[in-house]
C-alpha positions as CSV (number, residue, x, y, z in Angstrom):
1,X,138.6,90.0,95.0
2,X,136.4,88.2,97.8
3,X,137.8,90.4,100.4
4,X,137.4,94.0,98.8
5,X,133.9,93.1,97.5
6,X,133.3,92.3,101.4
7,X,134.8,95.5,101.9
8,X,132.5,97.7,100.0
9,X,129.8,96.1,100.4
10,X,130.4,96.7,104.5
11,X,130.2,100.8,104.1
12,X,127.0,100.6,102.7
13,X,124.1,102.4,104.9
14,X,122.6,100.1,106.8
15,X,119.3,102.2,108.3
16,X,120.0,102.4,112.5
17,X,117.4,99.7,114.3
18,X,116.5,100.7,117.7
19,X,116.3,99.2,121.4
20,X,114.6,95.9,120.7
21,X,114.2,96.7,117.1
22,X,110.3,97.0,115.3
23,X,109.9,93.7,115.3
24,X,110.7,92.4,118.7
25,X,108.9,95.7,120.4
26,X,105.4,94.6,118.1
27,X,105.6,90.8,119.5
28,X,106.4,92.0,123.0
29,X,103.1,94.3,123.0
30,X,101.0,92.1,121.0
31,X,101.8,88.7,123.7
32,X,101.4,91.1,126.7
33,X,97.7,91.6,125.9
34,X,97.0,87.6,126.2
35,X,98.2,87.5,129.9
36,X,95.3,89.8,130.9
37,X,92.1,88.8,133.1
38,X,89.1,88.9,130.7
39,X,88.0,92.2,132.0
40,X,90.7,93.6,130.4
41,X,91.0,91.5,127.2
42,X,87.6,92.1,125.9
43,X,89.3,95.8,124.8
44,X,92.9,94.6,124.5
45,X,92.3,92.0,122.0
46,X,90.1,94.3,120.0
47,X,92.8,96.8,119.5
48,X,95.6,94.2,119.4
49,X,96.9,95.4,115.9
50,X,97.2,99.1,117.3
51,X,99.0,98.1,120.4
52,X,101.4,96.1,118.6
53,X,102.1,98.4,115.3
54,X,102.2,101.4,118.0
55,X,104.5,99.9,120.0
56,X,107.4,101.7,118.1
57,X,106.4,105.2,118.3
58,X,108.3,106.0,120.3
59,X,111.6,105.1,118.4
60,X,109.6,106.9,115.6
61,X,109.6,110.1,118.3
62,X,113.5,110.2,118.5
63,X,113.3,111.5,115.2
64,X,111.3,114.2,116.4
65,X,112.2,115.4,119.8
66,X,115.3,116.1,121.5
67,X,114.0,114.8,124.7
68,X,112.8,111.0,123.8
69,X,116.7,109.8,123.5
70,X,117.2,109.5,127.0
71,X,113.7,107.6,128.4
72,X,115.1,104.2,126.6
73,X,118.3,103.9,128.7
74,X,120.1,104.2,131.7
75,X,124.0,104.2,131.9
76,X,124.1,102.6,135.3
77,X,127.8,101.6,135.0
78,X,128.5,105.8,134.9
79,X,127.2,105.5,139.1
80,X,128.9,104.1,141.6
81,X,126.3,101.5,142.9
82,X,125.3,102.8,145.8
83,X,125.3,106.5,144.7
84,X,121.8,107.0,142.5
85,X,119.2,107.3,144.2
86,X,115.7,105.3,143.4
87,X,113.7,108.7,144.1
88,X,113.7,111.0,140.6
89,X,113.7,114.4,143.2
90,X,116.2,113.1,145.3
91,X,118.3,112.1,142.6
92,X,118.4,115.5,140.9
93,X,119.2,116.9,143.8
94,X,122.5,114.9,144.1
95,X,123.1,115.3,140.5
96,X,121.0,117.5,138.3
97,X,118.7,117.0,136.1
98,X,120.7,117.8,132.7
99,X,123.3,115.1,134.4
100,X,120.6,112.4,134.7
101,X,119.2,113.4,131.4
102,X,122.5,112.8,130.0
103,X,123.0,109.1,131.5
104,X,119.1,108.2,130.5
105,X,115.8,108.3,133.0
106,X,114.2,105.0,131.8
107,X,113.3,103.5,134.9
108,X,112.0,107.1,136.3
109,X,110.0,107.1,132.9
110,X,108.4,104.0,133.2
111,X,106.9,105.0,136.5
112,X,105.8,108.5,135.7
113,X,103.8,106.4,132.3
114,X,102.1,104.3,134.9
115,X,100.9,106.9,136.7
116,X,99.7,108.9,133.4
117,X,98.3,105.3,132.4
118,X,96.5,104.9,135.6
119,X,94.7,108.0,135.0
120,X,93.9,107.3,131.6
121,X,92.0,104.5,133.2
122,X,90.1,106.7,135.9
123,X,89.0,109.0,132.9
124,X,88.1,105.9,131.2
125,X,89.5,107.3,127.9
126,X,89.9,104.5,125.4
127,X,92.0,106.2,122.7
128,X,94.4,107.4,125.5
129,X,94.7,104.2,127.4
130,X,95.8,102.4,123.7
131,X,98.2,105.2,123.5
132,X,99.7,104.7,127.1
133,X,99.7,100.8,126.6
134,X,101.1,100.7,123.6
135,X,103.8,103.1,124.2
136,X,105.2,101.8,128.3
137,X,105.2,98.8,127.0
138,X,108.4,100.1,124.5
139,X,109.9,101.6,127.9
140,X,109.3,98.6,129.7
141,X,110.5,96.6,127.1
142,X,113.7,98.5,127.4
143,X,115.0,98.4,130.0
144,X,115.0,94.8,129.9
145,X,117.8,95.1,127.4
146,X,121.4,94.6,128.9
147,X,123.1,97.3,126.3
148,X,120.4,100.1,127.6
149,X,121.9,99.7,131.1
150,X,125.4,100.3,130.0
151,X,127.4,103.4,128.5
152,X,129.4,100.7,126.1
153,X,125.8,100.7,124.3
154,X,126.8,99.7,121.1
155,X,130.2,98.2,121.7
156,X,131.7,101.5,121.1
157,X,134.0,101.1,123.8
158,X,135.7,97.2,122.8
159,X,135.5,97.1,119.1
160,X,132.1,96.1,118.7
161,X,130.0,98.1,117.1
162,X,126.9,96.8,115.7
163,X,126.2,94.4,118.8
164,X,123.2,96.8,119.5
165,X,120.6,95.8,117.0
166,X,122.5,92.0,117.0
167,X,121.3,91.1,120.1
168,X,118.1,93.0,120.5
169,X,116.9,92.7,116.6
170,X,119.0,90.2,114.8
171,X,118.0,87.7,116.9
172,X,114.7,87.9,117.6
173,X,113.8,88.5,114.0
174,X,115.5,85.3,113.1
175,X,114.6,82.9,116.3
176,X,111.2,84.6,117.7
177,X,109.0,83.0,115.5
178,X,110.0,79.2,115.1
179,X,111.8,78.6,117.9
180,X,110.9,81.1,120.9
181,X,108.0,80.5,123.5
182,X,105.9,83.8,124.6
183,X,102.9,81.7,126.0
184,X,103.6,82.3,129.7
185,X,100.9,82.5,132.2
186,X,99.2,85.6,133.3
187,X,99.8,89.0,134.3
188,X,100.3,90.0,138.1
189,X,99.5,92.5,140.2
190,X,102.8,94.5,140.8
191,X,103.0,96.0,144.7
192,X,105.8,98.6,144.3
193,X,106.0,99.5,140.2
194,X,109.3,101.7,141.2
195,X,111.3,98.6,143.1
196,X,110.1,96.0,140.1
197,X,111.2,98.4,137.7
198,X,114.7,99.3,139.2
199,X,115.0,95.6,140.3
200,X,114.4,95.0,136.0
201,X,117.4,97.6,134.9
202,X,120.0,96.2,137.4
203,X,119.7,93.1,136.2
204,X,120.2,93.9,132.7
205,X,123.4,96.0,133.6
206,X,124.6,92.9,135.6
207,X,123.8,91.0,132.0
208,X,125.8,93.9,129.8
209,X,129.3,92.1,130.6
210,X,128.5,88.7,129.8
211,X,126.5,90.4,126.2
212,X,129.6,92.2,125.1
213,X,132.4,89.0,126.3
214,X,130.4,86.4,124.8
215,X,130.6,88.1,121.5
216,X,134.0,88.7,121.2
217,X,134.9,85.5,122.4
218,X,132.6,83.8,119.6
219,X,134.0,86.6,117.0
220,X,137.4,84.6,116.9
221,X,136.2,81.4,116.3
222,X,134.4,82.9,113.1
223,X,136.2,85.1,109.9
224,X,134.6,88.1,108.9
225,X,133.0,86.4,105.9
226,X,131.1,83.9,107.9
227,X,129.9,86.6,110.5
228,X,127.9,88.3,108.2
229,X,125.8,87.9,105.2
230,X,124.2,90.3,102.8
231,X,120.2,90.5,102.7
232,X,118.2,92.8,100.4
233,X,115.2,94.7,103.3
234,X,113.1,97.1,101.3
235,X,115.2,97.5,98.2
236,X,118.4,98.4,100.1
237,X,121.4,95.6,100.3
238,X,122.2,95.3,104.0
239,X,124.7,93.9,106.1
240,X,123.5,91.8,108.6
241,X,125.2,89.0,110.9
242,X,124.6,85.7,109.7
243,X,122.4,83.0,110.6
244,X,125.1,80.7,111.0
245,X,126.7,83.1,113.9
246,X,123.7,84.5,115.2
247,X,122.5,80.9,116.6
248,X,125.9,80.6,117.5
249,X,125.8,83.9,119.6
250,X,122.4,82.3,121.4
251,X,123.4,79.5,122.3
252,X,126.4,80.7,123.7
253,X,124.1,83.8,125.5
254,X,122.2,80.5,126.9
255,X,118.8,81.8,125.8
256,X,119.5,84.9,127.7
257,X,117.5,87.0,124.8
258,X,114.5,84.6,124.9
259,X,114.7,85.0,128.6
260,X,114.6,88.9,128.8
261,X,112.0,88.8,126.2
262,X,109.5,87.0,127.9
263,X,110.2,88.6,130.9
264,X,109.0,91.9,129.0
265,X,105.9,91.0,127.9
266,X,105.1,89.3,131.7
267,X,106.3,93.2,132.8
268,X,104.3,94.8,130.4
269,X,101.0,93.3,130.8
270,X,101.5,93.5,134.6
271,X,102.3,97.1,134.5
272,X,98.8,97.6,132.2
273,X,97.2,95.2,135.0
274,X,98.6,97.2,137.9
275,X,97.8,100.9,136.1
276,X,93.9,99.3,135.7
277,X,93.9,98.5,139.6
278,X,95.0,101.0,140.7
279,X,92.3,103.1,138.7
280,X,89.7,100.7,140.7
281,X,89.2,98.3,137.9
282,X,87.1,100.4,135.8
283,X,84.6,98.6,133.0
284,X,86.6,98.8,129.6
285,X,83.4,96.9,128.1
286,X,82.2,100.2,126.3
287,X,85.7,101.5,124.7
288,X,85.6,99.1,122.7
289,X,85.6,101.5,119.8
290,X,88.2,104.2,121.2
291,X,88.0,107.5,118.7
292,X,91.4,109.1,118.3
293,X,91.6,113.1,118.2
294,X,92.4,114.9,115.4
295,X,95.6,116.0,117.6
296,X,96.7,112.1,117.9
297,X,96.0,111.3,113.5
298,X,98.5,114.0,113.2
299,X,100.9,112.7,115.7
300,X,100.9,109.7,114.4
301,X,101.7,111.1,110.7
302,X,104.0,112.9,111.9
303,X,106.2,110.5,113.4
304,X,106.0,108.2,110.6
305,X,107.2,110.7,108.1
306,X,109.8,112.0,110.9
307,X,111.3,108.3,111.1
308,X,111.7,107.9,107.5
309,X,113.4,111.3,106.7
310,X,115.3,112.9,108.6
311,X,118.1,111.3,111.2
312,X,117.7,110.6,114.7
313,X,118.7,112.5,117.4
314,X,120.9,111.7,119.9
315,X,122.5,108.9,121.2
316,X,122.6,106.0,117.7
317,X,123.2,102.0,118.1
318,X,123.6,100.1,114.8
């Protein structure tokens, strides 16, 4: 009786979580803005809520448009390593774009968001700049993740589907807030945005391996019923990996999770540091009240109806 109620209760919907999950992408955001110099806080830590509640658009956005899916990944292990180049035009000329498009751009994205960042900053347009920030920080965040640097994304490929939102959501939702440290220093001036950024996704494909073994070693030391656990999240009865296994999982991982995400939030306030340089440091004193277009209200609508209806499209993780 034990086993088929597991059963059933196993095919019901459980609703898709994305890249480091809502959660994880808010706290990333809203820690990045407290490793700013004052010149920048004094308009950061106003609009702290919206940088940290806007930080999932653009999850909300592959709901929407064909074209998001492939700016949070990279399947690095579909090159030979020395074969993709750094440069985006040099790289579609050895490839194509619709090839690299298939195999995710998100360490080409990244940079061409700094750049539109950067400009945001020479225009001084507050509403944009909190629209940039918030949303290459989600990128950023990214490709920190090991399973966005690999085409075995979801454990697809060894039996192991669901490991997605395990390790990127399921863990930081249960461990972030009591037992994880994001107080970390400051934010740094970042020389060559392209090389940090590359440097960033290699190491998280190096780190796919070692996500994907650890778990299947640790999944025969635990049966099915004490791998997961049932939890009711808005009115729907989900499945979820326990707590039991989950600290299990990062302890084994070594605090690899922990790691990655403070390194995000160091990246991302570096790269809103760098973009504000690079503009020549303009006063953000004044935008403290930053006035959002009619254009940008609707957006925003728009992708949180988009996200709640109808399915994503593209590539999924579970």
């Amino acid at each position: 009786m034990k086993k088929l109620l597991l059963l059933f209760l196993s095919s019901l919907v459980v609703k898709t979580s994305f890249c480091w999950g809502f959660y994880a992408h808010q706290k990333i955001n809203y820690y990045a803005v407290f490793l700013l110099p004052p010149q920048m806080m004094i308009f950061y830590k106003q609009n702290i809520q919206f940088l940290s509640e806007h930080a999932v658009d653009p999850d909300k956005r592959r709901y929407l448009v064909a074209q998001e899916g492939p700016r949070h990944y990279i399947d690095l292990d579909a090159y030979r390593n020395d074969s993709l180049p750094r440069r985006w035009d040099s790289a579609v000329a050895k490839f194509g774009s619709d090839s690299l498009q298939s195999r995710g751009i998100v360490p080409w994205w990244v940079q061409t968001m700094k750049a539109r960042l950067t400009a945001a900053f020479k225009e001084k347009d507050g509403a944009k700049i909190l629209k940039l920030s918030a949303e290459i920080g989600h990128y950023i965040a990214d490709a920190h993740v090991p399973l966005h640097a690999s085409s075995n994304h979801d454990g697809q490929l060894t039996g192991q589907r669901g490991i997605h939102g395990f390790w990127e959501s399921r863990l930081p939702e249960l461990l972030a807030e009591k037992e994880w440290d994001f107080f970390i220093g400051k934010a740094d001036y970042i020389k060559n945005t392209g090389d940090f950024i590359w440097k960033r996704v290699r190491e998280s494909a190096a780190a796919a391996d070692t996500v994907l073994r650890v778990e299947k070693a640790l999944s025969q030391k635990f049966s099915v019923d004490q791998r997961y656990s049932f939890e009711l999240r808005n009115g729907i009865l989900q499945r979820q990996y326990s707590s039991a296994y989950a600290k299990a999982y990062d302890k084994e991982l070594a605090g690899m999770v922990e790691r990655r995400m403070r390194q995000a939030i160091y990246a991302v306030a570096s790269f809103w540091y760098t973009a504000w340089v690079d503009a020549g440091q303009p006063d953000l004193s004044s935008l403290s009240n930053a006035n959002f277009s009619e254009a940008d209200l609707k957006e925003f609508e728009d992708l949180n109806k988009a996200w709640r209806g109808a399915g994503i499209i593209g590539r999924k993780e579970e």
